[in-house]
N, C-alpha and C positions, 0 to 999 in steps of 0.2 A: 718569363718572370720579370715583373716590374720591380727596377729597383730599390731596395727599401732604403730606408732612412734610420740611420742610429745616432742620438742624441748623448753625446758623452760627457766627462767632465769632472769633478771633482765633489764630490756631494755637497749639496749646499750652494751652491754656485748658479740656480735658477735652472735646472734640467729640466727640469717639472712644470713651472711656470712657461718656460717654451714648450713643452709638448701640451700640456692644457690648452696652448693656443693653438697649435697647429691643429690639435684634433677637433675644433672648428672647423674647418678647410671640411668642403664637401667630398674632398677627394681622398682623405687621410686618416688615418684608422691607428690610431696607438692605445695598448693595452697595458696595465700597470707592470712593473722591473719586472725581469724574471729572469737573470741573473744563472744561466746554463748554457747561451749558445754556442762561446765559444769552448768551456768548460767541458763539455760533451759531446765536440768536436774532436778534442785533443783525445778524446780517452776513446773513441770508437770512430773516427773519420767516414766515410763514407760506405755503406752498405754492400757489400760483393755479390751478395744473392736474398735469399729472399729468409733463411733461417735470421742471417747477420741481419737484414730491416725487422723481423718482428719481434728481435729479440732490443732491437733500439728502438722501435715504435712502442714498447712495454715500458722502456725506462723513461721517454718523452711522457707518457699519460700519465706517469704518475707521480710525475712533478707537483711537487702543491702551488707552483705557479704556473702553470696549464691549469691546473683544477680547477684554479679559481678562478677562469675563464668561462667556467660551468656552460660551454660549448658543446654540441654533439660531432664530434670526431669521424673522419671516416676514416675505421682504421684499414678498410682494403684498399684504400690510396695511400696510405702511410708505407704500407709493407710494399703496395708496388714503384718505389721512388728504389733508386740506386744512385740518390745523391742525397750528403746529409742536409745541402741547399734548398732541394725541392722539400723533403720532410720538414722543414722548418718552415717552408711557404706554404705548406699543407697546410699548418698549426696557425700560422697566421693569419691564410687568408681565411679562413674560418672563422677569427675573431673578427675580421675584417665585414664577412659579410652578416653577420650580427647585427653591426653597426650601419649596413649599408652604405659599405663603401669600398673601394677598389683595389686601393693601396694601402703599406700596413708599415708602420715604425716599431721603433723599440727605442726606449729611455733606458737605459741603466747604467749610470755614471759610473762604474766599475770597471763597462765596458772600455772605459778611456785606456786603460791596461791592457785590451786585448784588438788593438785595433786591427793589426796585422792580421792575425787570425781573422775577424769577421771580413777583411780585405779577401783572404785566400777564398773563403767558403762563399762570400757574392763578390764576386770582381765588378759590380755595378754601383754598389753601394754606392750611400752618401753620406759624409761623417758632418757632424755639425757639434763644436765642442765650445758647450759655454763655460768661461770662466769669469772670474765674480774677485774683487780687490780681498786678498786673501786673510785681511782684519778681520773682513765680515764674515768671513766664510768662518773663519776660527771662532768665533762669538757666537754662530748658529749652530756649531757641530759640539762644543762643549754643552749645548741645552739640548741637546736631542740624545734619545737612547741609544744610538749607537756613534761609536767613533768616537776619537782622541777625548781625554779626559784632564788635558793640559794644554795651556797653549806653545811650549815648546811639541809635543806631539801632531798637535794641529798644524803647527807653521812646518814640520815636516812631510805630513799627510798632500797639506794643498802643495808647495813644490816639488813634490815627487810626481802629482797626480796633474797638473798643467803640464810637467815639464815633459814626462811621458806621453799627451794628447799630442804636442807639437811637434815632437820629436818622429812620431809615428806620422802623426797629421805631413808635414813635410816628403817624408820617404812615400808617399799614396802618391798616386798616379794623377796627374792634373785633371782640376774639374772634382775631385772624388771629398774633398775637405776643405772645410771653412771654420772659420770661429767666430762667435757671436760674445760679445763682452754684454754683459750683465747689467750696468751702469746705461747702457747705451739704450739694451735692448727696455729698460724702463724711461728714460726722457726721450726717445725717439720714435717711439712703437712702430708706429707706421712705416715710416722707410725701411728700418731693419727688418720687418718681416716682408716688406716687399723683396728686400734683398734677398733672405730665405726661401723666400717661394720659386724666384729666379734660378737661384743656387741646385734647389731637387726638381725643377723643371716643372713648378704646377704654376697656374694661373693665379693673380692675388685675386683675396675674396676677403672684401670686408669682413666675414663671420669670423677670423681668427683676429681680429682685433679684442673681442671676448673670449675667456677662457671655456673649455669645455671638461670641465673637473669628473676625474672619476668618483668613481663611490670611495670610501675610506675606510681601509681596514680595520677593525675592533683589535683591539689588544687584551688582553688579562692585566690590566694593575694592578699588580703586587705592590706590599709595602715595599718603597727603595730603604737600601742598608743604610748610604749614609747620605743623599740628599735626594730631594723630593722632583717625580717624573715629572718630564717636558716634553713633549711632542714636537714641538717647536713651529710644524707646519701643521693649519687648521683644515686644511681641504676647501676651504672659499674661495668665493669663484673671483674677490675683489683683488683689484691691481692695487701692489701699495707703492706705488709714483717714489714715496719718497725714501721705502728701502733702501739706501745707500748711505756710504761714510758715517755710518754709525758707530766707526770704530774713531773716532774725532771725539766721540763726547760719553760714547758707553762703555770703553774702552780703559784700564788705571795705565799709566806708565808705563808701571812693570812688565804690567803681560804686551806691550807694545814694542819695549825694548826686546823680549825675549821673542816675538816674531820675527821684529827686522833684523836681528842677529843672527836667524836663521835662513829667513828668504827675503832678505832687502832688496838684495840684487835681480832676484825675478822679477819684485815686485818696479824695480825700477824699468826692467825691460820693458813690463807690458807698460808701462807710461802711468805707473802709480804714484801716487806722492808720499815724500818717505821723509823721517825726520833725523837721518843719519845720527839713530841709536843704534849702529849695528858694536857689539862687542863680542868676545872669545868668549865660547860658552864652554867650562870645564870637563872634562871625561867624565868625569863623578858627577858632575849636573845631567849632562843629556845621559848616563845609566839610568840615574835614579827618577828621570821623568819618562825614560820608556817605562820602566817596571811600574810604575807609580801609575801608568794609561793603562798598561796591558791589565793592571788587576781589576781599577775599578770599570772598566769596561766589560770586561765577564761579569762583574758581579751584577753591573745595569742590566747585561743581559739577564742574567738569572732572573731578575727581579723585575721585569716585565717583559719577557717574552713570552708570547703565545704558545706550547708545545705541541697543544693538538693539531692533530694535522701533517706534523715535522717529518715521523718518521721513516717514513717511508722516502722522504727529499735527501733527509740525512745519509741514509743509509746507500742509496744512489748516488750524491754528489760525493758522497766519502770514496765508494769503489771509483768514482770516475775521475780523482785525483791520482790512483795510486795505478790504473789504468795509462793513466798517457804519461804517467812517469816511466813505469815498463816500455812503453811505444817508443819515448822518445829516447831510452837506454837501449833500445833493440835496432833503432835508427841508426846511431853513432856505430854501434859495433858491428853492423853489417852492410 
């Protein structure tokens, strides 16, 4: 099994823009999020015989992010795997060879929370976690349909969700993680993906200097409740150079102070420039701006999500939470 490559990070943060480019690379094959691998690891781990694979080869096909791979499946390779490793390189290289090509990635910045996990399931792996100066990343996640709906929310989301990639990224076995800054990977192209090519052991190739864009999903746009849908990413295939520090001039005060208040001192780690507004934000402040994300974030969703399609993912990723809760209460006590 060739080691894959997972692209992690905090959304918003350029995960996408690096994988658009790698999958240029004649060698490299990435398919859009799909946001189950390590998830349905935890809730079924590794196959023992052949009932336990085709009853986890059932729940894999009918993922709606497999589906929409709209792959032909072999599913008497799936059932004959007795590792949940190889069933998932089953699924992959399959998208893989669609594309004609050899090797296969995964982007799904959520993955940045599960690094460990995809560590245990390929001990080969190669993590690559771009982070992006977390003004901007809070400026792009408030105009998209999902995620924080405030920017005390947002300036909690991206320091939980860096601090978790490096924290993990560090405890990985040398040679297995690297991070790509965002800032960089736009004014230096070229070097920084020479570097990433180095890093997962392929050859550089000019072709990843252009992106290689997937197709882009269709949404249902419903009327939003109380402000009007952003997509926020167009699917073009153009580099914008100048993406950065946007948070310098598109940015009020307020919502600047109420970030560095919260993650100034990350932001100072990674070598960001900060304008020491950091102040004590009250209990009754950060309550009322969780409840204040948590609601109008449902209600975005409500108000443009796709359903069709959903249920059957729902109804799997839901048993597959309550699945390795059981597992890992059955662990402890025995």
């Amino acid at each position: 099994m060739i080691a894959p490559i997972f692209i992690v990070g905090c959304p918003r943060s350029g995960t996408t823009l690096l994988r658009n480019l790698l999958r240029s690379h004649p060698h490299l094959s990435f398919p859009d999020e799909t946001h189950f691998i390590p998830q349905i690891y935890k809730a079924y781990g590794d196959p023992a015989n052949e009932q336990e694979a085709r009853r986890l080869t059932e729940v894999l096909l009918q993922l709606r992010w497999v589906r929409r791979w709209k792959c032909d499946f072999d599913e008497t390779a799936l059932i004959a795997c007795r590792s949940y490793a190889a069933m998932v390189d089953v699924l992959f290289q399959t998208w893989a060879r669609k594309e004609g090509k050899p090797r296969w990635g995964d982007k799904t910045p959520e993955n940045v929370l599960h690094m460990h996990t995809l560590g245990t399931i390929f001990p080969q792996a190669r993590f690559i976690h771009v982070y992006r100066d977390g003004r901007d990343v809070a400026r792009s996640l408030i105009n998209s349909p999902f995620g924080p709906e405030n920017w005390f929310a947002a300036a909690l989301l991206w320091q939980a969700r860096v601090q978790a990639g490096r924290q993990a990224g560090a405890a990985l076995p040398e040679g297995m993680y690297t991070e790509v800054r965002y800032e960089t990977l736009l004014n230096d192209l070229e070097t920084t993906l020479r570097k990433v090519c180095e890093f997962v052991e392929e050859p550089f190739d000019p072709a990843i200097l252009a992106q290689n864009v997937l197709p882009f999903e269709k949404r249902v746009h419903r009327v939003a409740a109380f402000r009007p849908y952003s997509r926020g990413y167009n699917g073009q295939s153009i580099i914008v150079r100048d993406n950065a520090n946007k948070w310098k001039t598109k940015v009020t005060l307020k919502q600047r102070i109420v970030f560095e208040s919260v993650a100034g001192e990350l932001l100072r780690e990674l070598g960001y420039e900060t304008e020491g507004h950091g102040k004590r934000i009250p209990a009754y402040a950060r309550w009322g701006w969780k409840a204040h994300s948590w609601m109008m974030e449902n209600l975005v969703k409500l108000n443009t999500q796709t359903w069709k399609d959903l249920t059957a993912t729902v109804v799997q990723m839901s048993q597959a939470r309550i699945r390795a809760k059981l597992r890992t209460r059955l662990r402890r006590t025995s």
